[in-house]
N, C-alpha and C positions, 0 to 999 in steps of 0.2 A: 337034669338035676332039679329035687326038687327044693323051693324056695319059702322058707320060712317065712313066718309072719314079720318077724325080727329085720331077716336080710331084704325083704321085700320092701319095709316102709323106710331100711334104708336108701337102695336104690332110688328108691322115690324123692327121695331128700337130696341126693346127687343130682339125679337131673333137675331138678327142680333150681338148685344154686347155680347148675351149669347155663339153664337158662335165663338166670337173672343176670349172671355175669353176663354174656349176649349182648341181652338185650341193655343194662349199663354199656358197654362196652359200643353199642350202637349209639345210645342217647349221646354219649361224650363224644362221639365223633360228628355227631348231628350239632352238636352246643360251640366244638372250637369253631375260631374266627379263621374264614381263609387266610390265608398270608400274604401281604403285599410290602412290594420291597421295589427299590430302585435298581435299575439297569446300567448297563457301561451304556454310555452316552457316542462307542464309537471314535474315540482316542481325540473328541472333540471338548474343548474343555467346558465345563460344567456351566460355568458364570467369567463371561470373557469382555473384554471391548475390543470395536474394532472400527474403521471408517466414520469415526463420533459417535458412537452407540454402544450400549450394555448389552450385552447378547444373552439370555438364558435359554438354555437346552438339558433339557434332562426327561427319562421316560421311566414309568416305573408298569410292573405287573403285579396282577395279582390272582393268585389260584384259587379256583371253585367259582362260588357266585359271591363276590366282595362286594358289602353295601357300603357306602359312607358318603359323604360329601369332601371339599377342600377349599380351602381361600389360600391365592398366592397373590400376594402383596410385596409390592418393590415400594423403598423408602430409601432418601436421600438422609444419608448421617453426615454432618459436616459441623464444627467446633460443639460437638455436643448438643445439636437440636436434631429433629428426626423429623420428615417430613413427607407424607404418604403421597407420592405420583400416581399409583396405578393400581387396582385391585380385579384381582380376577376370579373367577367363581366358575366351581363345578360341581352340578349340584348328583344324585344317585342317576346310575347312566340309566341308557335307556333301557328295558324288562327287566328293572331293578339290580343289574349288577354290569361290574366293569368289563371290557376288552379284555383279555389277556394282557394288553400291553399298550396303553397310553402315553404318547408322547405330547411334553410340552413345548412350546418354543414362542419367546416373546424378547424381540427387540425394543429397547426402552433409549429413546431416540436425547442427545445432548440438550439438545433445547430444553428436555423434561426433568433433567438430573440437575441440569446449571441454573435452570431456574430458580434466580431469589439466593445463588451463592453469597454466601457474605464474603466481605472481606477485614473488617473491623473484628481483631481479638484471634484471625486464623491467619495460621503461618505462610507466607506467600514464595512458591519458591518458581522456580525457570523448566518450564516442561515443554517437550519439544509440541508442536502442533501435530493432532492425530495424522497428518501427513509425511510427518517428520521431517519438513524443510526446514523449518527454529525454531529456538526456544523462544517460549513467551510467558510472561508471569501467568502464575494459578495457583488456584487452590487446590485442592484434594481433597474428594468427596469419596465418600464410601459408600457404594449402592449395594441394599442389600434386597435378597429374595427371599422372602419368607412363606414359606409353605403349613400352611393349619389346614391338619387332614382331622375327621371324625370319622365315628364309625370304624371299621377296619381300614380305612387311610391313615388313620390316628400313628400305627408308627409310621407315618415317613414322612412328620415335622419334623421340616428342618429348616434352617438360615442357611446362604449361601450369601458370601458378601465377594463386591472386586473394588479397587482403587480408580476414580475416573480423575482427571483433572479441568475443570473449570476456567475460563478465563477471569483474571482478577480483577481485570480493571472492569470490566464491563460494567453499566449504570451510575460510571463516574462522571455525573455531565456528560459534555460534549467532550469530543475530543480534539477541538480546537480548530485554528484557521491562519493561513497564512497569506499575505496580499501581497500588492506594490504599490505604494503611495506617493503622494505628493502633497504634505500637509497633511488633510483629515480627510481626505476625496480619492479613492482607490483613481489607476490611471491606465489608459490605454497606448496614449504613447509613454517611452522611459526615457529621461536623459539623465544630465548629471547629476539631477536634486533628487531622484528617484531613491525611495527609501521600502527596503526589506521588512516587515514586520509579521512578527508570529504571536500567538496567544493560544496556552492553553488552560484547562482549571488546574488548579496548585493541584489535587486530591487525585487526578485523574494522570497527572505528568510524572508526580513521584511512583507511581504505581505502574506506568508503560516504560520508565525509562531504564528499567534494568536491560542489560546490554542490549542498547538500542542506539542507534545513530541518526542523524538527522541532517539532508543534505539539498538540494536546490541544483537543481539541473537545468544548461541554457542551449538552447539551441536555436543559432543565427542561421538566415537563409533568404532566398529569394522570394518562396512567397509561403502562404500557408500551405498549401498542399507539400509543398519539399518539406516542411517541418511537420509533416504528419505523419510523413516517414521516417525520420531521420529515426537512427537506431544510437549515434555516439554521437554523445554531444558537446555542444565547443566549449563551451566552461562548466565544470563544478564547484559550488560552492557550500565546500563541507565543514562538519566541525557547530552546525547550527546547536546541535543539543547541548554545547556549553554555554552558550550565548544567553538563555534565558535568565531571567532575572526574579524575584517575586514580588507581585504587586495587588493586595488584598490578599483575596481568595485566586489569584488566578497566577503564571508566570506568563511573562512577555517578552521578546526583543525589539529593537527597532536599530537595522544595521546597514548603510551605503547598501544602495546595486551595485556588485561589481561594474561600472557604465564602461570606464576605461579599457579594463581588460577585454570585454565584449566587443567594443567598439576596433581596437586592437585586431581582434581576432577576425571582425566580420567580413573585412574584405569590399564592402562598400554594400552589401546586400542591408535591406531597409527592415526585415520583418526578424520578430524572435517570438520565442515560445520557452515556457519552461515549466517545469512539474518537479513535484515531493518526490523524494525517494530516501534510501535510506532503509536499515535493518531493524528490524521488529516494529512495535508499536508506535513506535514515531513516525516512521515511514508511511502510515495514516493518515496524519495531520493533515487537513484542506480535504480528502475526501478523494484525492487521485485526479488523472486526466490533466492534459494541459493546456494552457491558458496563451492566448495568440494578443500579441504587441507590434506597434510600429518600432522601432529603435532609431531613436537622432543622435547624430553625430557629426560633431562640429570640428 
């Protein structure tokens, strides 16, 4: 067939569009951004705690050759301040683009999150210890993960936040001490003038003594070594966490040794021992470990 001048310099205009479409059609495939997105993490959770620690885990891909950088920044949020623990940085990988598939994983340790918890103005409530043998006062901090991606990382900023809890009383003073006196002079041997006393700060007592107990355990015996075993011991003396009184800044008791009942008890054996015990944070007080006495008895 033959082809007009007409039909000719149309054709010509066809292919001609077909080829610009193409090559468009190539340019805009050359111009989008690969795509990068977050993965299942593996039915493991995202942002967890566990054994005192904030766990993050998460892994994201990304198709073609992705360029961008990322900052993921973990920040403690507690009564409304924010306060930056940790920041991490990934800068374009290496022959300028990512893996396929990038996993993160950063424990963010209690030491780092409770640091500098306040307790003045935030709610203080009873949360069992990450062991979960008891409750002990805390706070409640909100550790969050925050992810600033650029570049083609740009979508997969995100926050990820979990609930930790802090201990409350911590950086309340001391937490106090308890002796055997006689007069103003701690004592090695105890009779009948022997006197009980405890001290701890006002600020730090009100704050550990939510269901807490506080008690004094004796144990009479023949020498130190049996009392270093003994596991039951011959007197307790509970009921201590009523006892305190406030004086200044601080609470005190100052209560009889049981001498009589011990004495009663001990069978004619010369030596005693006794240590803190007791449920939650009182149970602290003096620092643990027990303390070795003669005992006279007349």
């Amino acid at each position: 067939m033959r082809l007009t001048p007409a039909l000719s310099a149309g054709l010509v205009g066809l292919v001609g569009l077909v080829a610009n479409a193409t090559l468009a059609a190539e340019a805009s495939a050359r111009t989008v951004a690969p795509e990068c997105a977050w993965v299942d993490s593996g039915g493991r959770p995202v942002f967890g705690h566990a054994d005192g620690m904030a766990i993050f885990r998460r892994a994201f891909e990304c198709a073609g050759e992705a360029k961008g950088a990322y900052v993921l920044r973990f920040d403690a949020v507690e009564g409304g301040a924010r306060r930056t623990m940790e920041t991490r940085k990934g800068d374009v990988a290496p022959r300028g683009r990512w893996p396929r598939e990038t996993s993160l994983h950063a424990p963010i340790a209690r030491s780092q999150f409770c640091d500098g918890a306040r307790v003045a103005g935030a709610p203080v409530t009873l949360a069992p210890e990450h062991d979960g043998v008891r409750a002990r006062p805390a706070v409640a901090v909100t550790v969050e993960a925050v992810f600033e991606g650029t570049g083609d990382l740009a979508a997969l900023s995100a926050t990820e936040r979990t609930t930790v809890h802090c201990e409350a009383c911590q950086g309340l003073r001391d937490a106090g001490s308890l002796g055997l006196y006689e007069g103003r002079a701690m004592v090695s041997t105890l009779t009948a003038a022997t006197r009980l006393r405890g001290r701890a700060s006002k600020a730090w007592f009100d704050c550990a003594k939510r269901d807490a107990t506080l008690s004094v355990r004796y144990f009479v015996g023949a020498d130190d070594k049996a009392l270093g075993r003994a596991i039951r011991p011959t007197w307790v003396q509970k009921g201590l966490e009523r006892a305190f009184k406030p004086k200044g800044d601080d609470v005190e008791f100052d209560l009889p040794l049981p001498h009589a009942e011990l004495c009663r008890r001990a069978g004619g054996a010369k030596r005693i021992a006794w240590e803190v015990a007791g449920e939650g944070l009182l149970g602290t007080i003096g620092g643990g470990g027990r303390s070795y006495h003669s005992l006279v008895c007349r």
